[in-house]
Residue, then its C-alpha position, 0 to 999 in steps of 0.5 A: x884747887x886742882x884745875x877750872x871745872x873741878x867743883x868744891x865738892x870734888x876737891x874736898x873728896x880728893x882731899x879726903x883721899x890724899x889726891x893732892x896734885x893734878x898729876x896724881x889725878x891722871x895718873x890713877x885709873x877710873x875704878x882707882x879713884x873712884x875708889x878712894x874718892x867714893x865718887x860715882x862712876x860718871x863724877x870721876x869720868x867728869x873729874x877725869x876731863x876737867x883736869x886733862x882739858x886744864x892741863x893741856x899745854x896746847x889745843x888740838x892741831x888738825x893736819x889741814x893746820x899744820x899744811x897751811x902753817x896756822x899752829x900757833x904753837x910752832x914757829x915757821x920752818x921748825x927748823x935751824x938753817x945751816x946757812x947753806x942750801x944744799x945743806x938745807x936740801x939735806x935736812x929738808x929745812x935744817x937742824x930740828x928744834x928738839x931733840x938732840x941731832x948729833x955729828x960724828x966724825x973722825x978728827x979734822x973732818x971739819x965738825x966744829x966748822x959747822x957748830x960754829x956755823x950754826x952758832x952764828x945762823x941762829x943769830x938771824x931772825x927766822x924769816x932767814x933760818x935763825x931764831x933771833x936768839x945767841x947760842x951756848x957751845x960747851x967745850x970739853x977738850x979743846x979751847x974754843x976756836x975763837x980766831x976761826x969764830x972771828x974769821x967766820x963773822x967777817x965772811x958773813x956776807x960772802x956766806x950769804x949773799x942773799x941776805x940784806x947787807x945791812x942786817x949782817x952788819x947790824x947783828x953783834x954775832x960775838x956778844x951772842x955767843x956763850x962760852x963753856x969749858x968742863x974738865x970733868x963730868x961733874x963740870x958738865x953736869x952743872x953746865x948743863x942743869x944749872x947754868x944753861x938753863x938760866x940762859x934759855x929762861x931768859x931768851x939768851x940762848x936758843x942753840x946749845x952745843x957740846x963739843x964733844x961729847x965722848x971726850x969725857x966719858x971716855x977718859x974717866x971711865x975704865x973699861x969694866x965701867x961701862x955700867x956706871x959710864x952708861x947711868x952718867x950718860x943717861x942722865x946727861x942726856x935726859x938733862x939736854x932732852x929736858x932742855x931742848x923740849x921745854x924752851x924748844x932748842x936744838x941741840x947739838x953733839x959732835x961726838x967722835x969715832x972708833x974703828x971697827x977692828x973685828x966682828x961681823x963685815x963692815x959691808x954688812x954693818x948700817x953704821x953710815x961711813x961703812x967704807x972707812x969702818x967707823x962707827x960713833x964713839x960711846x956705842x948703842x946706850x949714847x945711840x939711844x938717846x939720839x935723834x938725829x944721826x950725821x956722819x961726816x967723812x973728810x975725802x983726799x984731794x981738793x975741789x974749788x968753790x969756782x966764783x971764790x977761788x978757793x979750794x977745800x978738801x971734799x967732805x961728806x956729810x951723811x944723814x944715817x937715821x932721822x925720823x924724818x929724813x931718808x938715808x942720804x948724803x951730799x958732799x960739802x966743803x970748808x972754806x974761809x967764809x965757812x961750810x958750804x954744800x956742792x949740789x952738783x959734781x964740780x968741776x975743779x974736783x982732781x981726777x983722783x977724787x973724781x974717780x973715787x966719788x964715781x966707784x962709791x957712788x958719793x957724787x950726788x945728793x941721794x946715793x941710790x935713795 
């Protein structure tokens, strides 16, 4: 009845004591329910073991398992590429598959390009970074940005040159890809518990991404509602936690900035960017549920791809906390095939920029760590 191993004798004794799930059963303390259930100390240590040992969701894994790649639980790399490698190097393997990893940044700093761009790598099978499956982008302010979608499916192949041509062509990147708006938070709520997850059940989905997330808390919620703002918050984000540890997918919010007009020295504050003052929008109650932190800084000037020709203005993409990765950053681009890291100081960057990434240390992938 409560789980294999549990005697008849056990299960008609935690009858009599109204024990009836196996949750309750854990989450009562020996002397607890040896009370209630008048069993001696060593049948409710057996009772104890019984049901922890049936409901465990996995075997132990040993560290030496997890070296040579044996847990069966875990898919190779346990991580979404961003199609780049440089990118990749940044996240040591790419975007993690549980918990949220959200981008912040100011306005046309290019962070939709790399939801976009992620919306299409989780399409490939996971030998080259995806996971085989389509993706969800919720949209809370603007419209989807389908024309640049499409511009990004066509430039597949000079994204990833590596990849077999054939496959590229054999995957239907667009009947993949499920479109959401929400106007209001009530909208979003819904998304979230009631439709995304039927997608994720039934292995339409293994992306999610909100675009973005401040939009609507900040627009329906007044300055002395910030208690009432947090509780929605809150609940917001133990919904897309819920959903990225049951089915094991990432998830990602873009998420605005504000500027950090007075207080303590910007030089001082460990807000990633601290050069342009700028911290993510929604303060320390959104940080929290956080878990990984990207920074994104678009800088003056240009820099050119060299074998494409084309050019871009240089961003900066900064890890500020993971529980896995160091303080870091790399420079990148956006480019018509999509976003792209620069492992190295390129050539075609104008000397206005060059200076400028020299003085503050941006020219590289590690400034200083």
């Amino acid at each position: 009845m409560y789980a294999v191993g549990v005697s008849a004798h056990y299960s008609f004794m935690l009858i009599l004591a109204n024990v009836k799930s196996a949750r309750k059963i854990l989450s009562l303390s020996g002397p607890d329910l040896q009370r209630l259930t008048h069993l001696s100390k060593s049948d409710v240590q057996h009772l104890h073991t019984a049901v922890a040992i049936s409901y465990r969701r996995h075997s132990p894994v040993t560290a030496l398992q997890v070296h040579r790649g044996e847990c069966p639980s875990l898919e190779p790399g346990h991580k979404l590429s961003l199609a780049c490698p440089v990118l990749d190097a940044l996240l040591r393997g790419g975007v993690p598959l549980s918990g949220i990893t959200e981008l912040a940044g100011e306005s046309s700093a290019g962070k939709t390009q790399f939801g976009l761009q992620l919306c299409l790598s989780v399409q490939y099978p996971l030998a080259y970074g995806g996971l085989n499956s389509g993706a969800v982008y919720i949209c809370t302010e603007d419209s989807f940005p389908i024309k640049r979608l499409r511009q990004l499916i066509t430039q597949q192949a000079r994204l990833r040159p590596e990849l077999p041509q054939a496959l590229i062509r054999s995957i239907r990147f667009s009947d993949n890809i499920y479109i959401e708006h929400a106007a209001d938070l009530g909208a979003l709520q819904a998304c979230v518990s009631q439709r995304v997850p039927i997608l994720l059940s039934r292995g339409l989905v293994r992306l999610v991404v909100v675009d973005s997330v401040a939009a609507l808390f900040r627009s329906e919620f007044q300055a002395d509602e910030g208690i009432e703002r947090a509780r929605h918050m809150l609940a917001f984000a133990a919904t897309l936690h819920r959903l990225s540890h049951n089915y094991s997918t990432p998830v990602l919010c873009i998420n605005q900035v504000t500027e950090v007009m007075d207080g303590p020295d910007p030089a001082h504050c460990n807000f990633g960017l601290v050069d342009n003052k700028v911290l993510p929008a929604l303060g320390m109650a959104w940080a929290n549920q956080v878990m990984v932190r990207l920074m994104l800084l678009r800088l003056p000037g240009c820099v050119g791809t060299g074998e494409q020709g084309g050019t871009s203005a240089p961003r900066r993409l900064e890890v500020v906390f993971a529980p896995h990765l160091p303080r870091a950053s790399c420079l990148c681009g956006v480019w018509e095939e999509g976003v792209r890291g620069l492992p190295n100081r390129p050539r075609s960057v104008t000397n206005s920029v060059t200076k400028r990434l020299e003085t503050t240390g941006e020219l590289g992938l590690n400034d200083g760590t």
